[in-house]
N, C-alpha and C positions, 0 to 999 in steps of 0.2 A: 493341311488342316490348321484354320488358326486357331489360337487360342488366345481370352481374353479375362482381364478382372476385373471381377463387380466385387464392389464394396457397401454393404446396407449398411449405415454407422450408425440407424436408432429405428426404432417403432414407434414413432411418437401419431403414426395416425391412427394407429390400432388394426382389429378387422375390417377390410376393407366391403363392401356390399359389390357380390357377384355380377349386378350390373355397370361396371364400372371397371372389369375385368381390360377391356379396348384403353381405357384413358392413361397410357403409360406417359400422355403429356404434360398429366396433371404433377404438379410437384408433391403433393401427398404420396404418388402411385409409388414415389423413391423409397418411402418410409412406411410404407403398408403392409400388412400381413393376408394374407387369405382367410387364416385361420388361425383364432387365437383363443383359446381353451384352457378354462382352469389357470389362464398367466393373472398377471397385474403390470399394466404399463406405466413405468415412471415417467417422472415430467424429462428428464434429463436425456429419456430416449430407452435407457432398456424395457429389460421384461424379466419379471421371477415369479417365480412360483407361488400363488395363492394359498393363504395360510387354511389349515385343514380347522376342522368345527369341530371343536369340546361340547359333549353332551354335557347339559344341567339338569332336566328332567323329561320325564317324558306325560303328556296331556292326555285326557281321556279320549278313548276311542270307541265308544259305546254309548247307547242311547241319546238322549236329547244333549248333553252337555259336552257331547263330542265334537271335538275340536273338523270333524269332516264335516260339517252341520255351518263351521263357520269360528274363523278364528283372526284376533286383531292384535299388532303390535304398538302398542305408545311408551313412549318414555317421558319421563319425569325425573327432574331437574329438584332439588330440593333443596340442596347448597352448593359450594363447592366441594361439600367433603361427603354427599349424599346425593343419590341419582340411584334410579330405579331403570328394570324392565318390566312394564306391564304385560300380562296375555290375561286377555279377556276371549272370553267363550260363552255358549248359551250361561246367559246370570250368572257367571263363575268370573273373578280377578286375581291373578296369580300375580305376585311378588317377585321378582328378581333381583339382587344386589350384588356388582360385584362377582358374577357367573355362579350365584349358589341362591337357590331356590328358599325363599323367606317363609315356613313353615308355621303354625299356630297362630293364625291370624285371628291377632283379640282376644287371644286367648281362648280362643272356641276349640281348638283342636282339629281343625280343617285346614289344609294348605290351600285355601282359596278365602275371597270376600266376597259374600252374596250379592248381587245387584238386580237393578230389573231391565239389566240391557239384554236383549236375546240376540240370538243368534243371525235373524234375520235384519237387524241393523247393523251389524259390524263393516259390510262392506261401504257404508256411505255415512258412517261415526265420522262428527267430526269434533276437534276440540282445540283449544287453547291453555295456557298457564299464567298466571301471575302467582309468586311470591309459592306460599303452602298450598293456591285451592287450582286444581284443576277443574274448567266449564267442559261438560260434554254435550254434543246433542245432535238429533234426528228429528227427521219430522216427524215421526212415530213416535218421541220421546220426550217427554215434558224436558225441560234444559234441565241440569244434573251436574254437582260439584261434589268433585273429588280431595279430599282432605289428608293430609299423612298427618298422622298425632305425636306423643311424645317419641317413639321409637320406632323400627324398621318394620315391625310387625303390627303396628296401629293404625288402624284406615277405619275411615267413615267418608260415605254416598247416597248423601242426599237428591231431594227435589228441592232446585233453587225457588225458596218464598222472594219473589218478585216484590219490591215497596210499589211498584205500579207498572201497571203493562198498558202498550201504547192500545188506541180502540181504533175500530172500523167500520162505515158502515155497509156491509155485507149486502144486507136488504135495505136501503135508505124508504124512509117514509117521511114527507111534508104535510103540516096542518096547520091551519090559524084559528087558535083558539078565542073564543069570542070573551073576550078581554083586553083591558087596554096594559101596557106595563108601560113600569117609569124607571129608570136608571138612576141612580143616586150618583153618579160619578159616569164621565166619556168613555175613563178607558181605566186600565190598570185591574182590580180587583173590585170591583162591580156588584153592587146588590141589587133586584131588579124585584119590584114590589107591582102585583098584579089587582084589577080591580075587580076579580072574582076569583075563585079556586079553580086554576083550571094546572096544575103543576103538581106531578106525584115523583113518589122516591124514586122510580124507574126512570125521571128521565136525568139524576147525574151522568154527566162523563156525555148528554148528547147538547143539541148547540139550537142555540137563537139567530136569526136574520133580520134586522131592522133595517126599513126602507125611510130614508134614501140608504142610512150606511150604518155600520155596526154589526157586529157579529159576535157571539160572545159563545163559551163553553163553559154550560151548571156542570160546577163542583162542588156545591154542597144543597140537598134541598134541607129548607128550612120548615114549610110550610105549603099549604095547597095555595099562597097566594105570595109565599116570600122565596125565593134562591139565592144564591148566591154564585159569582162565575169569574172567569175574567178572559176580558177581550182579548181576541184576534185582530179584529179592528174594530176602532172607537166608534164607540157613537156621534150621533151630528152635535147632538146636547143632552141635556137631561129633562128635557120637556116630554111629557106623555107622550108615549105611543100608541096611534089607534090602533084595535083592532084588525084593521085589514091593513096595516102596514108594517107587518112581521110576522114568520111565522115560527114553528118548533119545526129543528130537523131530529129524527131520530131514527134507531133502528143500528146503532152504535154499539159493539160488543170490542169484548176483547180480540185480540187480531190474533193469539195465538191462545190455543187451548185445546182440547181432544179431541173437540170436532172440527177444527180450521184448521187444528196441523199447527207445527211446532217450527221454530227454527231450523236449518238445514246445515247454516256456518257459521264460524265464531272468532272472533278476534278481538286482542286488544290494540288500541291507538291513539298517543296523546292522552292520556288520561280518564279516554270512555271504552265501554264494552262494547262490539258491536255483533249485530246481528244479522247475517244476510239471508233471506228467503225465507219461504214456508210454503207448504202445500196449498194455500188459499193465496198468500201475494210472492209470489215465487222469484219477483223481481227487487222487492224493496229492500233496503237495508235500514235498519234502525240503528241509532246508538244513545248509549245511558248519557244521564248529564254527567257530568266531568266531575270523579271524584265520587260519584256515587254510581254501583254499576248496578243497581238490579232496580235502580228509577227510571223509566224510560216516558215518564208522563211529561210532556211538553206542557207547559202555563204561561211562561211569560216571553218566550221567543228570545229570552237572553243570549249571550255566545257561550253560557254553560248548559245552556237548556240542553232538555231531549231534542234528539235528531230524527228523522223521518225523510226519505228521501226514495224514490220510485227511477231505476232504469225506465225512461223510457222512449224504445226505440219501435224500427218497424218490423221487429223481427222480437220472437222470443225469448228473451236471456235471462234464465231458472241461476239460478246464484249457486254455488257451488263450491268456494272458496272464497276466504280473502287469508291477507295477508299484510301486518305492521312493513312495511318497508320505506323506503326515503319517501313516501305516501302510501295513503290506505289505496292498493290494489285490489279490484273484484276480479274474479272469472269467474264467466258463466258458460253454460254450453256452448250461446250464441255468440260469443264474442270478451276483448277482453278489455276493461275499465278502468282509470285512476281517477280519483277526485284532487285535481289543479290544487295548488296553494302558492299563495305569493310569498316569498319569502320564506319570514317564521311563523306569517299568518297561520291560527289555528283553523278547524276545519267548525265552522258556525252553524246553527240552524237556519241563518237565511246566506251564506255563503257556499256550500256544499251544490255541486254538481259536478255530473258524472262527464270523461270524457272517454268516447269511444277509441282506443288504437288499431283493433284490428279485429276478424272477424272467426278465427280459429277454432276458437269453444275450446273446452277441457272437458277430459271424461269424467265425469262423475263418480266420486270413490279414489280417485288419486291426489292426494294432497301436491298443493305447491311448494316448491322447496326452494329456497334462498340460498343464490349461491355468491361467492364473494364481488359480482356484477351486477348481477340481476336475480330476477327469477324463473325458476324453470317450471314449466308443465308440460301434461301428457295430452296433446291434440286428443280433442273428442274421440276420433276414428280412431283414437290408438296407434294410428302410423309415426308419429314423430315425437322429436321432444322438442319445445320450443323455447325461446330464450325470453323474457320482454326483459326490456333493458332501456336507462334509459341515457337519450343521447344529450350529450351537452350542445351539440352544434345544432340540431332541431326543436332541443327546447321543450323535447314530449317524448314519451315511450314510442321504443320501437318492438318492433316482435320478427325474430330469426330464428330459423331451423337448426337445432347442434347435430341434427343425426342427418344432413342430407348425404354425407357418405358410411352410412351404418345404420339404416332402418330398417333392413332385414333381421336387426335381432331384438328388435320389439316384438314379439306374439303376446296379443293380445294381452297387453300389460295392464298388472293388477293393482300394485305397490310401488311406491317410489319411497326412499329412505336416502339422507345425504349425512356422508362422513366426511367430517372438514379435516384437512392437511393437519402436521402437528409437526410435519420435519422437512428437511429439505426434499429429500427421496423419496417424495411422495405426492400426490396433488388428492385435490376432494376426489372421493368417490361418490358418485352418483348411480344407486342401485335399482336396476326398477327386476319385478319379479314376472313374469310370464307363465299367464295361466294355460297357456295351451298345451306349451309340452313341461312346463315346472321348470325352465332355466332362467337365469337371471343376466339381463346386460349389467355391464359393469363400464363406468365410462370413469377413468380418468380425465381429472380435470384441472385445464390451471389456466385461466381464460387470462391471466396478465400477457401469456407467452402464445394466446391460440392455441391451447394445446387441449384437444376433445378425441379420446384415445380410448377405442372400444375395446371390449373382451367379452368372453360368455363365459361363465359359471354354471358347470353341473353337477351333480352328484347320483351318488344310487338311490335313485326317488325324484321326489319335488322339492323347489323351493316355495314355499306359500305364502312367506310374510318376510320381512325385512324390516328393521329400523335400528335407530342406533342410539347407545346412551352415551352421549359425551365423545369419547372414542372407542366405545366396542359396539361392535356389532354383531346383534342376535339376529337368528332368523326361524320359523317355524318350517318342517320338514315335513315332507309325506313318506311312509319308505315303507316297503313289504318286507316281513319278513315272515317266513314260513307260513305262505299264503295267506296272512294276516296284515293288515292295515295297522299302521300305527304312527304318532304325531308323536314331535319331541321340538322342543326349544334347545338350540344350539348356538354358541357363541365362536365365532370367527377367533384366532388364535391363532401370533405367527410361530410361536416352538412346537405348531401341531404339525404333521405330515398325511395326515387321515382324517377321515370323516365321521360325525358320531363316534368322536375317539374316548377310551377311556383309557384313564390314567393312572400312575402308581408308583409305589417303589419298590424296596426288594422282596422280588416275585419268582413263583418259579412257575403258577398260573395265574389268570383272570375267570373268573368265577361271576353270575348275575348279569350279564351282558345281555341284550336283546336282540342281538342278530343273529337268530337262531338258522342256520343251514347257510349262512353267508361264511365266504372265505373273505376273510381279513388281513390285511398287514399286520406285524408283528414287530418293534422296534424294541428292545431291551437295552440297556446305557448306549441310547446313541447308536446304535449299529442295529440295520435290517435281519430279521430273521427269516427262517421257512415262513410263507404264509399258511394261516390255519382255519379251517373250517369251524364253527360255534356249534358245539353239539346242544342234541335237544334240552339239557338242562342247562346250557346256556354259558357254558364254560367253554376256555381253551388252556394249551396247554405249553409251553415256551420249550423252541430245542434248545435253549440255553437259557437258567435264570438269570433275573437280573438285580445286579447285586446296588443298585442305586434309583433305578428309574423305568420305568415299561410305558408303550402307549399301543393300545391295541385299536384298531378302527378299520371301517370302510377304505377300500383304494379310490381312488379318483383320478382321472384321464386327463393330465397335463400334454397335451398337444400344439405347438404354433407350428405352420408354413406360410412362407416369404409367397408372394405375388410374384408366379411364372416369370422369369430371368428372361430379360429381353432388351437387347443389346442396341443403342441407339448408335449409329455408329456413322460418319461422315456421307460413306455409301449407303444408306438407310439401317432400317430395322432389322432385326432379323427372328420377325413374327414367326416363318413358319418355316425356319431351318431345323433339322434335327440339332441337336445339343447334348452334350454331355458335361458335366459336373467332374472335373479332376481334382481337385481339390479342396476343404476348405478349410479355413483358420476360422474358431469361433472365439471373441473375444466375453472372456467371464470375470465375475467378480462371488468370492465367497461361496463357489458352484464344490456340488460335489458327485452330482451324478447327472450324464445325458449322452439323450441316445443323439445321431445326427444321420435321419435317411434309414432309420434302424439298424445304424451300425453303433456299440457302444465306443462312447469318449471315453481311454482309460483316466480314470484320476488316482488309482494305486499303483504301489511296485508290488509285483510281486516277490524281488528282493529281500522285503519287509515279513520277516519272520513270523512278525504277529496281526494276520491279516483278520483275526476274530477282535479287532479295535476297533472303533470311530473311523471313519473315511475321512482323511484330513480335508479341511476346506481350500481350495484353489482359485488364487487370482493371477488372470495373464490372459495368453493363448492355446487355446488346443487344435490342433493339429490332427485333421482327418486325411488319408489317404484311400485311393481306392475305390470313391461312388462310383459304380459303374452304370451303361445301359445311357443309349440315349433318345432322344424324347423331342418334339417340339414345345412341349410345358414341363421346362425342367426348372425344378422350383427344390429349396431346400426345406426339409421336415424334421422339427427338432421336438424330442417327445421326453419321457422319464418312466423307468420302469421300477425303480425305486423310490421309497418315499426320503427324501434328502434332500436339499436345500439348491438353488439352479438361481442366477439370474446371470443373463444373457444380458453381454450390452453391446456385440455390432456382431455380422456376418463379414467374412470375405473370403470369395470363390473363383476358381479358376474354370474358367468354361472354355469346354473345346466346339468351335462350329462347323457342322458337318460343308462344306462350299455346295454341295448338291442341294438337292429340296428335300 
């Protein structure tokens, strides 16, 4: 019987997708997981343990205002010594700073701020920030800024008073009114004196045609025979116009309003607001003049003027996003866009157009997220996550797949949220939330090294919402507890080992807790306790108090297995020999509990007189003996049945192979 070793010295491609189970050719297949649950994979190559979630509060779960009705994560940036978590819910805006919930908003005595966003826009909210004001908007919802005031509890949300909103004409209607008009001036700002009354206040903001040339748009009426305008293009001269050689365009409204539908997206760039889509032109983008963001009235075609500008292709492309990046980027369902710039050339009212990369689309309700290459979004279909990015040797965005080995752990993804790196030990996180069964992918990311390193996130419940302020990250939760429904805002935490943990110091119980009939972990200064059941008033009860520190919470199922051991070997594979597993050495850092194959690694003496202490932390090798049983899919399975600290940073195993079949 021979026996042979395999050495896995990192995880850096993460979970690998079950169809892909044959490709032991691929060089990823060396560094892959089967399965990787509740870890987090470092850029360096290991894996540890996902930090447990600090409850902050918990959201209504009743009636119309109930977070199951529809609930939204944004964050807000304010300084650098201020930064928020928002949750918004039917017309309710909840405060966060800091993981403690900002109570007496305005002094009204309500831990929320009233709004008129319901519930039924939150999945397709979309917004921006500059400076103190946040822009929010839907097509359902007049555009809307968000204001922080003197202190952490001061907020005002309004409806943005526009200085001008761009027009359209919807129903266009042409007439020649039987009059002659005269131009006092070709071009420029134009007054145009008619030789009967045939001009009313209704027609500012619509346009004139003079034949051979000239075209002009009334911006002020003066009189039933005076206006005033200024050209699009000049007139031939300023000699009388007959009658039958010009006529009135009109039928000219505002392009967004209650009945046309609102903006859908929102961005800032170079110095203007911009707008993409609406329920009436669902493919245009507009932007303010430069410096001024709520004037979107084009006059004189300057390069600070308003912008207006229309996708158009042969397919349908509803706007859905943009995003400021080394260019204004759009994505629409149908495909995804940049408008070119030469240089430092800025983006002009007559320079602007759109160039198509590719034809992917984005789901609708997923924001795009910037990651330190490119940008990412969620393919329409919800199958992938896509990268545009752009290339220096092409000259133009390109658009690539990050999940074509891990698209099985998108279901039907809801939320995307990005947490940027902050230390060596770590790469962005890119989180997207899955509405079908409530888990979340987790992708490590550090795209300097190609390093796109999946994992799955679960807990007891759902995950529903995701996003991050700075560097914490909140998430909204669904979770039953004695047959009751209930939503809580929870904050990622790496000193946590549990979920919806609450915390303390010298205790001898916990008292007010919400997980009424759930057994919980039980940690007192550092060391695991009995776990205990939440009785109906909502208390537990510690087999030892704790004379410094307690965290009581949900367990959570930290699971990885390595991709089935399969031996390449001079005389071939050895796909389908039986196998067995004799040995393995796990190499750790800072670990203090794990199981391997569910056998436990010790990491105490029991030498050690006072085994009722802290489990010291262990860096090196451990050393299993003994997996038995063998298998044609012998593959290593490394889990925790304590909440304690774990990172894993290589495998090495002793395989014996059976020489029969």
């Amino acid at each position: 019987m021979a026996r042979f070793v395999d050495f896995q010295t990192n995880f850096v491609t993460g979970e690998l997708d079950p169809l892909l189970r044959a490709r032991i050719d691929l060089q990823q297949y060396q560094n892959a997981l089967a399965k990787a649950t509740n870890v987090v994979i470092q850029p360096q190559g290991g894996m540890r343990r996902r930090p447990g979630l600090k409850h902050i509060f918990e959201l209504p779960n009743t009636s119309t205002p109930s977070a199951g009705n529809g609930v939204r994560l944004i964050n807000f940036e304010f300084s650098v010594d201020d930064s928020y978590m928002l949750i918004f819910t039917h017309q309710r805006m909840y405060v966060v700073k800091d993981g403690v919930h900002i109570t007496n908003i305005n002094g009204s005595a309500d831990p929320y701020l009233t709004t008129s966003i319901t519930s039924a826009m939150l999945d397709y909210l979309n917004w921006t920030q500059s400076a103190d004001t946040m822009i929010l908007v839907h097509p359902d919802l007049a555009p809307t800024k968000l204001v922080r005031g003197a202190n952490d509890a001061s907020w005002t949300i309004s409806t943005i008073s526009f200085d001008a909103i761009p027009k359209y004409a919807f129903t266009l209607t042409v007439s020649n009114p039987a009059a002659t008009i005269t131009p006092d001036k070709v071009s420029g700002n134009v007054t145009l004196t008619a030789s009967a009354s045939v001009f009313l206040s209704t027609h500012v903001n619509q346009y004139i045609n003079a034949n051979p040339q000239g075209r002009l748009k009334i911006v002020e009426y003066v009189s039933g025979t005076v206006v005033k305008g200024v050209t699009e293009y000049p007139f031939f001269s300023t000699s009388t116009i007959a009658a039958s050689s010009w006529e009135l365009e009109a039928g000219y409204e505002d392009v967004w309003s209650s009945g046309r539908g609102w903006p859908r997206s929102v961005t800032f760039h170079e110095g203007r607001l911009y707008f993409g889509g609406s329920k009436s032109r669902p493919s245009t983008v507009w932007g303010s003049k430069v410096g001024l963001f709520f004037d979107f009235f084009a006059t004189e075609f300057l390069d600070d003027d308003a912008i207006e500008a229309t996708l158009d292709t042969n397919q349908l492309n509803i706007i859905v996003d943009m995003i400021s990046g080394r260019d204004l980027q759009v994505f629409t369902t149908g495909g995804e866009f940049f408008v070119p710039q030469t240089g430092t050339d800025p983006i002009t009212p007559l320079s602007i157009t759109f160039k198509n990369v590719s034809k992917n689309g984005t789901k609708p309700g997923t924001r795009v997220e910037s990651l330190e290459s490119g940008t990412v979004f969620v393919q329409r279909q919800g199958k992938a996550l896509n990268e545009f990015l752009f290339s220096d040797t092409q000259l133009t965005y390109v658009t690539s797949r990050i999940t074509l080995l891990s698209g099985h752990l998108l279901k039907s993804p809801k939320r995307i949220a990005l947490r940027r790196a902050t230390s060596t030990d770590e790469g962005d996180l890119l989180m997207v939330t899955n509405s079908s069964d409530g888990s979340m992918a987790v992708f490590s990311v550090m795209r300097s090294q190609q390093v796109v390193a999946p994992s799955e996130y679960t807990t007891d419940g759902e995950f529903l919402d995701v996003q991050t302020d700075v560097t914490d990250i909140y998430v909204v939760t669904k979770r039953v507890f004695n047959s009751t429904t209930r939503f809580f805002v929870e904050l990622f935490q790496d000193t946590l080992y549990t979920d919806c943990a609450f915390i303390g110091g010298a205790a001898a119980s916990a008292s007010s807790l919400p997980h009424v009939g759930k057994t919980l972990n039980v940690i007192t200064d550092g060391v695991p306790q009995g776990n205990e059941t939440v009785s109906g008033g909502g208390s537990v009860t510690f087999d030892r108090p704790s004379t410094s520190s307690y965290e009581v919470g949900l367990p959570y199922t930290v699971f990885a297995k390595t991709m089935p051991i399969d031996l390449n070997l001079q005389t071939g594979t050895r796909l389908g020999f039986k196998k067995r597993i004799v040995q393995v050495n796990a190499v750790v850092e800072n670990s203090q509990h794990l199981n391997i194959n569910n056998q436990p690694v010790p990491f105490q003496n029991f030498d050690n007189p006072l085994l009722d202490i802290a489990i010291p932390v262990f860096t090196g090798i451990k050393r299993l003996d003994g997996v038995r049983g063998y298998s044609k899919e012998q593959a290593i399975e490394v889990s925790q049945t304590l909440p304690l600290k774990m990172t894993l940073l290589g495998l090495e195993c002793k395989v014996a192979v059976h020489q029969g079949t």
